[in-house]
DOFI-948246 format. One line per 4 residues: for each residue z, x, y of N, C-alpha, C. Coordinates in nm, 4 decimals, always signed. Example, Ala and Ser with C-alpha at 12.3 -4.5 7.8 and 13.67 -1.06 7.14 Angstrom:
+0.7800/+1.3190/-0.5690/+0.7800/+1.2300/-0.4500/+0.7800/+1.3200/-0.3300; +0.7080/+1.2850/-0.2250/+0.7140/+1.3670/-0.1060/+0.7870/+1.2900/+0.0030
END
This chain:
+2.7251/+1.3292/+0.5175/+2.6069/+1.3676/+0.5924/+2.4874/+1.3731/+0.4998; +2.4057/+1.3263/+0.5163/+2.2232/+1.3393/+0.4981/+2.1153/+1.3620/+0.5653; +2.0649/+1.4828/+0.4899/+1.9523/+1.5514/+0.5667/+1.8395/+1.5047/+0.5515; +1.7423/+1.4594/+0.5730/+1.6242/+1.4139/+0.5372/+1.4724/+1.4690/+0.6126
+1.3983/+1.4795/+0.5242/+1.3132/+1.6023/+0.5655/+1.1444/+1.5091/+0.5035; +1.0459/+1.4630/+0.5988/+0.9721/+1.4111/+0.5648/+0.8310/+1.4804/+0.5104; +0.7618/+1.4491/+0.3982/+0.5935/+1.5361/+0.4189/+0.4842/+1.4203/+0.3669; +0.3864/+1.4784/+0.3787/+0.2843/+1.4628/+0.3037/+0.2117/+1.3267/+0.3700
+0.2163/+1.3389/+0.4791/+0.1667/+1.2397/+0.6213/+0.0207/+1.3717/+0.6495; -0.0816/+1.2837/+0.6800/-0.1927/+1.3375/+0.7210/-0.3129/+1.2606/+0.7671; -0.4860/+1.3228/+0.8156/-0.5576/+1.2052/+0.8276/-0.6566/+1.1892/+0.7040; -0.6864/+1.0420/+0.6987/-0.7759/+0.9698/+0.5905/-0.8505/+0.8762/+0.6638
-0.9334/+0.8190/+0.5813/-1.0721/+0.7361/+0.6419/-0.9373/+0.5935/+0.5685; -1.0056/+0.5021/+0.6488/-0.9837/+0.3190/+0.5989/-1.0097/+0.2995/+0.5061; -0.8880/+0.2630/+0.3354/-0.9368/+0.2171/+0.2603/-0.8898/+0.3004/+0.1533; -0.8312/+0.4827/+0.2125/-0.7789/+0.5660/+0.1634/-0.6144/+0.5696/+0.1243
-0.5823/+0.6424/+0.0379/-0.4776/+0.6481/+0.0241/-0.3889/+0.7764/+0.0975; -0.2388/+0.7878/+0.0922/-0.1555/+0.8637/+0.1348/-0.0358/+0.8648/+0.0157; +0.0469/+0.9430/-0.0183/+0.2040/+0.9830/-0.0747/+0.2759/+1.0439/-0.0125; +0.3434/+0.9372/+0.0474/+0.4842/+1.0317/+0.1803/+0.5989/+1.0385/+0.0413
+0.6697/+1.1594/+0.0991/+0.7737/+1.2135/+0.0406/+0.8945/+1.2585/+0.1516; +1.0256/+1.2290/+0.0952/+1.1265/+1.2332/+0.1770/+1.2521/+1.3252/+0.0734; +1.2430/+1.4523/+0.1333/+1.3384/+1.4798/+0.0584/+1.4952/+1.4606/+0.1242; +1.5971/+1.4758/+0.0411/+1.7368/+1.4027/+0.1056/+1.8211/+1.5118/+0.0718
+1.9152/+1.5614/+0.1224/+2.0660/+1.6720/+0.1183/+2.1680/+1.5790/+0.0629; +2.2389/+1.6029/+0.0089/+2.3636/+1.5384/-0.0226/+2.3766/+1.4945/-0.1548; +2.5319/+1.5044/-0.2068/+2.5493/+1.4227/-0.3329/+2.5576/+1.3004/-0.3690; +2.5327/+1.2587/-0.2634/+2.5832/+1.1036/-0.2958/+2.4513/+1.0138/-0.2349
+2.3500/+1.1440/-0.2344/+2.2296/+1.0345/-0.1892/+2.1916/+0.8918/-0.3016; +2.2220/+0.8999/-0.3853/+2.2052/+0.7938/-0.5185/+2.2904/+0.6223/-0.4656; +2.3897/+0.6487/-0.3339/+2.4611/+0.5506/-0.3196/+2.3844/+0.4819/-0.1914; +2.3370/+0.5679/-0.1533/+2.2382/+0.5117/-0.0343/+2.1280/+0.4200/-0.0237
+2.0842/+0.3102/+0.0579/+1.9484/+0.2547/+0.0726/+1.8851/+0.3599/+0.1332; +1.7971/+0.3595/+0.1018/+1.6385/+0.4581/+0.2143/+1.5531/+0.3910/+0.1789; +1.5033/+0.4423/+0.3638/+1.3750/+0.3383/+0.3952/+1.2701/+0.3840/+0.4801; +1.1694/+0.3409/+0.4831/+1.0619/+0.3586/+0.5003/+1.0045/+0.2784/+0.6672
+0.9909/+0.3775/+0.8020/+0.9973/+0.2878/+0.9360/+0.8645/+0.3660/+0.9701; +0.8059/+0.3163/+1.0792/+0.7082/+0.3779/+1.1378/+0.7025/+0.3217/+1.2885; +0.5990/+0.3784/+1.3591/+0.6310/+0.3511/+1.5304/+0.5019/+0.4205/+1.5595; +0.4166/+0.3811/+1.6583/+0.2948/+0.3810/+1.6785/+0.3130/+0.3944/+1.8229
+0.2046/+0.4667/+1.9159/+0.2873/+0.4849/+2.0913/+0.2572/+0.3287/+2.1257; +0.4059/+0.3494/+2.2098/+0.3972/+0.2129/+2.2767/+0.4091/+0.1160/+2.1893; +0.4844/+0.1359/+2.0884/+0.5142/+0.0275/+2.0200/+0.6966/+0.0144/+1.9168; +0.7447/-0.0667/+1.8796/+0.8761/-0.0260/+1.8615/+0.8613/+0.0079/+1.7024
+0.9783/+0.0534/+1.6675/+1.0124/+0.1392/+1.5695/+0.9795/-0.0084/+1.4543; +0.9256/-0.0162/+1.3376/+0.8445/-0.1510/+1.2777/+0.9165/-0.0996/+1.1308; +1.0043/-0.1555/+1.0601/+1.0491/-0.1513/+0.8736/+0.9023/-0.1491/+0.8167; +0.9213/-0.0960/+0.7520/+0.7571/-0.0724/+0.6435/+0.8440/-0.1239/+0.5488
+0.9374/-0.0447/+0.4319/+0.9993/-0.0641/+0.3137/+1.1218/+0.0052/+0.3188; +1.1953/-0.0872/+0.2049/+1.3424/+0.0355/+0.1701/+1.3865/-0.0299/+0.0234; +1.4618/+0.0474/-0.0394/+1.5263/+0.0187/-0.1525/+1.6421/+0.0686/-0.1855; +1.7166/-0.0113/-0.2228/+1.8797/+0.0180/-0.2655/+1.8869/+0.0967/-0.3571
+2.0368/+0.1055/-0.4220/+2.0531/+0.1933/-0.4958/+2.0518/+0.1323/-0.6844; +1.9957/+0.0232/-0.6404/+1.9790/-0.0263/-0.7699/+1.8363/-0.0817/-0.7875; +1.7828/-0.0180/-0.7290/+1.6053/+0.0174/-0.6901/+1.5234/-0.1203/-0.6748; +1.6486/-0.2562/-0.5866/+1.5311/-0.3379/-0.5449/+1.5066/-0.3129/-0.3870
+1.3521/-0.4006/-0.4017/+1.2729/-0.3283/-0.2974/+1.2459/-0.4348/-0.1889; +1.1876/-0.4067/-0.0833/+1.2253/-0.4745/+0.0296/+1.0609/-0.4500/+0.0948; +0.9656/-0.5584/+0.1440/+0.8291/-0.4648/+0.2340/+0.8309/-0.5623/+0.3862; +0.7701/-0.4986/+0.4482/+0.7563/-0.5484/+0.5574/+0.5812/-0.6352/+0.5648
+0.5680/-0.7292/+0.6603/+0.4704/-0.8216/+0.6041/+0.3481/-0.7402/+0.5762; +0.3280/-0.6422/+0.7211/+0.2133/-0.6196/+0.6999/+0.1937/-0.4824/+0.6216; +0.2204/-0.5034/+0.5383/+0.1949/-0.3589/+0.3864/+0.2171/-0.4291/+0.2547; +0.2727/-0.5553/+0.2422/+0.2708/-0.5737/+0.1051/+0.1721/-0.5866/+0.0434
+0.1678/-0.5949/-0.0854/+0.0041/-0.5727/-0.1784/-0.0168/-0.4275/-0.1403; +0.0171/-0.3133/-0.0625/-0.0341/-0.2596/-0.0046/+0.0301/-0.1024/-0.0671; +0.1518/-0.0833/-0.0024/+0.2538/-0.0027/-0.0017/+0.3577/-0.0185/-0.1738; +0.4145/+0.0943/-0.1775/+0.5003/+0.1095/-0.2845/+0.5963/+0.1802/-0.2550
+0.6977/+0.1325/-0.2129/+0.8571/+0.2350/-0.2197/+0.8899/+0.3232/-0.3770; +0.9588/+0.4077/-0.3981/+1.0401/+0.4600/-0.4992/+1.1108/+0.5587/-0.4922; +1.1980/+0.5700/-0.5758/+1.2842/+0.6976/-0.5180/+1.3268/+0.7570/-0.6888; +1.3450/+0.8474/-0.6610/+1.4123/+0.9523/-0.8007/+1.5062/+1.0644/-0.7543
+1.6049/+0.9759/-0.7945/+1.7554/+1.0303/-0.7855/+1.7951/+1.1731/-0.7981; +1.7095/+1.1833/-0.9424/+1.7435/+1.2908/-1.0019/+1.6663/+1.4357/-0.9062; +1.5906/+1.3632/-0.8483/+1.5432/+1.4925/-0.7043/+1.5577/+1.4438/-0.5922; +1.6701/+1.3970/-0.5415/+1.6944/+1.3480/-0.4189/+1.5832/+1.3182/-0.3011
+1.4151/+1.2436/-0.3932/+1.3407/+1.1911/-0.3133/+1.3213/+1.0668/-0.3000; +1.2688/+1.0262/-0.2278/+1.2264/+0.8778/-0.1546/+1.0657/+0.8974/-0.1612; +0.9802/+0.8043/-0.1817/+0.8671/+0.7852/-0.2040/+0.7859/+0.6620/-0.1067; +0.6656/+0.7050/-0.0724/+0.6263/+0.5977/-0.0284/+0.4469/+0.6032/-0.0740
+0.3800/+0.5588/-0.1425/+0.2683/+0.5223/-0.1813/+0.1827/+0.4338/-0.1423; +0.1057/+0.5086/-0.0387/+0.0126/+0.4166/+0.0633/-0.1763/+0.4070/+0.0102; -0.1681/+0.2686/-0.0091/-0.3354/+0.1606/-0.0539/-0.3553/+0.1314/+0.0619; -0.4841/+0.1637/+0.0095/-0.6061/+0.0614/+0.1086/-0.5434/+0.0608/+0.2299
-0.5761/+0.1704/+0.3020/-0.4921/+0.2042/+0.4396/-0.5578/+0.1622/+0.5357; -0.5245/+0.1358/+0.6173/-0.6048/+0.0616/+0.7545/-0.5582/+0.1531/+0.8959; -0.6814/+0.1301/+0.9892/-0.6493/+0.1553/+1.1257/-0.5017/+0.1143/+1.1725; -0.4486/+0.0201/+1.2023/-0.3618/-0.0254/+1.1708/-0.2309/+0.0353/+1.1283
-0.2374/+0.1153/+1.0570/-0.1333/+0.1552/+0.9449/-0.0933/+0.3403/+1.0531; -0.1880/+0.3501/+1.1845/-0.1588/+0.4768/+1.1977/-0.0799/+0.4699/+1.3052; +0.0639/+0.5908/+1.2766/+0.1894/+0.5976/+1.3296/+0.2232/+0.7249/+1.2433; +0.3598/+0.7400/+1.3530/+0.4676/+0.8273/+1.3025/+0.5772/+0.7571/+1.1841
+0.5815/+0.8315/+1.0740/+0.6052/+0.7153/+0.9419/+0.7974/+0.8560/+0.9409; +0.8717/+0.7453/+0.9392/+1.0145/+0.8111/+0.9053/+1.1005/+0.7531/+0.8171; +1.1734/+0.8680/+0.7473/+1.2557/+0.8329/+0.6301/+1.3602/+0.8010/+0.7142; +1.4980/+0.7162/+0.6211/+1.5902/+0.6646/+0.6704/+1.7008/+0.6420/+0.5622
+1.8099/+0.6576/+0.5940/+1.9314/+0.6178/+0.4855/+1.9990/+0.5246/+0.5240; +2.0487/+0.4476/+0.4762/+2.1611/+0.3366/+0.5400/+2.2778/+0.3341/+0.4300; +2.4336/+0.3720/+0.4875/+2.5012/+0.3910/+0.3746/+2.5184/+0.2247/+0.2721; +2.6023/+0.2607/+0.1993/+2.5944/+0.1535/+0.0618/+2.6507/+0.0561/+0.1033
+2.7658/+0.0494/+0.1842/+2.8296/-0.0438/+0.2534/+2.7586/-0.1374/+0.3393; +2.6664/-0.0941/+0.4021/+2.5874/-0.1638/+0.5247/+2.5107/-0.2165/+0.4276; +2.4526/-0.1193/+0.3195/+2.3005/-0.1761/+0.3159/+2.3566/-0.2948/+0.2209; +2.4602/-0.3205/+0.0973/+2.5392/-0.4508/+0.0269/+2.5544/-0.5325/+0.1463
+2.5895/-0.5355/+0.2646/+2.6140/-0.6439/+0.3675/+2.4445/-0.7103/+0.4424; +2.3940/-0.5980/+0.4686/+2.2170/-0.6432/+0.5110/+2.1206/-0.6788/+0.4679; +2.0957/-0.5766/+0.3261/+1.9904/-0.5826/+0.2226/+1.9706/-0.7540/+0.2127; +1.8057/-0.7971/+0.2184/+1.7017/-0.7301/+0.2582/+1.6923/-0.6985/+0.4270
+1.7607/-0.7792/+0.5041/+1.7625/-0.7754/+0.6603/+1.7375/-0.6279/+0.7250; +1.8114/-0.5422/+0.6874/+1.8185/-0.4479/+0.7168/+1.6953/-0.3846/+0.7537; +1.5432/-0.3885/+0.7540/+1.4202/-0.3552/+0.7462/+1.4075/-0.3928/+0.8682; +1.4574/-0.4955/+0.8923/+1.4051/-0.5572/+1.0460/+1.5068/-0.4863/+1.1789
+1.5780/-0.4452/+1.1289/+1.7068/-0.3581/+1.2463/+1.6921/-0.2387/+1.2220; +1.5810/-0.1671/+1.2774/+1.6745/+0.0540/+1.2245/+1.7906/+0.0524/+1.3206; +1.8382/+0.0125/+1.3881/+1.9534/+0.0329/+1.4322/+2.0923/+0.0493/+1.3631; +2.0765/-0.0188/+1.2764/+2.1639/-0.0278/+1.1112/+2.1677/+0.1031/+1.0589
+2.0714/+0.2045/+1.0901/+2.0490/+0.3326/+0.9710/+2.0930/+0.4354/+1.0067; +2.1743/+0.4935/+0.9359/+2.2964/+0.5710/+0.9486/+2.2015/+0.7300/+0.9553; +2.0763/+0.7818/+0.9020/+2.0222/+0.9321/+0.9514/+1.9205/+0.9130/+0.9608; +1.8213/+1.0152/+0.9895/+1.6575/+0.9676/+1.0197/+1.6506/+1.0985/+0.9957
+1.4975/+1.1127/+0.9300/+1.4228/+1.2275/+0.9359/+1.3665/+1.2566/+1.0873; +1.2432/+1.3365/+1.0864/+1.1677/+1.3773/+1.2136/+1.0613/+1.3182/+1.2326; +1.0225/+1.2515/+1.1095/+0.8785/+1.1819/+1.1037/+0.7445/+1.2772/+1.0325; +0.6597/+1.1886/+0.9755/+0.5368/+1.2847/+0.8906/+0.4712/+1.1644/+0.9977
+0.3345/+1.2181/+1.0239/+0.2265/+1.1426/+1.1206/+0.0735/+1.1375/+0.9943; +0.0459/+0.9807/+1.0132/-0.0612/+0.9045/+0.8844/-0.1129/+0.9002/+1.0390; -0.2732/+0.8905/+1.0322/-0.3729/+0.8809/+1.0889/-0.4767/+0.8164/+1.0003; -0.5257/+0.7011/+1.0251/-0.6444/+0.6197/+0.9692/-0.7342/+0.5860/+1.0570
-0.8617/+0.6472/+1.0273/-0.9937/+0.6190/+1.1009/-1.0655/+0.5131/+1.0239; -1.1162/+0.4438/+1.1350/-1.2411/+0.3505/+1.0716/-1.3362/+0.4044/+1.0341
END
């Protein structure tokens, strides 16, 4: 089991930055992919980023150049480092685990299916004004 607990979602002007943080329960979070989804109303659940456990990284089109995944083991967080943010970019942003097994069979695919992802946080909410 993994708990995942999202923060540091808030509002900014276009152009601003954000640092989502995901903290994770468990010992064996180090074996896990986590990833980075978001969902906007009326719109479906969209892969932003994720990274394995051997910290390669995965983005979805519209954030690369943009976005930065990372994670540090040693504090069972997940990272997400948001540039030059756009209208665009505002949604409910959620952490995600996918165990090691799935994510060795999917990785990179896996971004494009959350259906694949084995826990979910509650969501941190990014707001970008023009």
């Amino acid at each position: 089991q993994v708990q995942l607990v999202e923060s540091g979602g808030g509002s900014v002007q276009a152009g601003g930055s954000l640092r989502l943080s995901c903290a994770a329960s468990g010992s064996t979070y180090s074996r896990y992919c986590m990833g980075w989804f978001r969902q906007a109303p009326g719109k479906e659940r969209e892969g932003v980023a994720h990274i394995d456990s051997a910290r390669s990284t995965s983005y979805g089109d519209s954030v690369k150049g943009r976005f930065t995944i990372s994670r540090d083991n040693a504090k069972n967080t997940l990272y997400l480092q948001m540039d030059s943010l756009k209208p665009e970019d505002t949604a409910m942003y959620y952490c995600a685990a996918l165990s090691g097994f799935l994510c060795s069979r999917y990785f990179p695919a896996a971004l494009t299916n959350p259906n694949l992802w084995n826990y979910w946080g509650k969501g941190t909410q990014v707001t970008v004004s023009s």
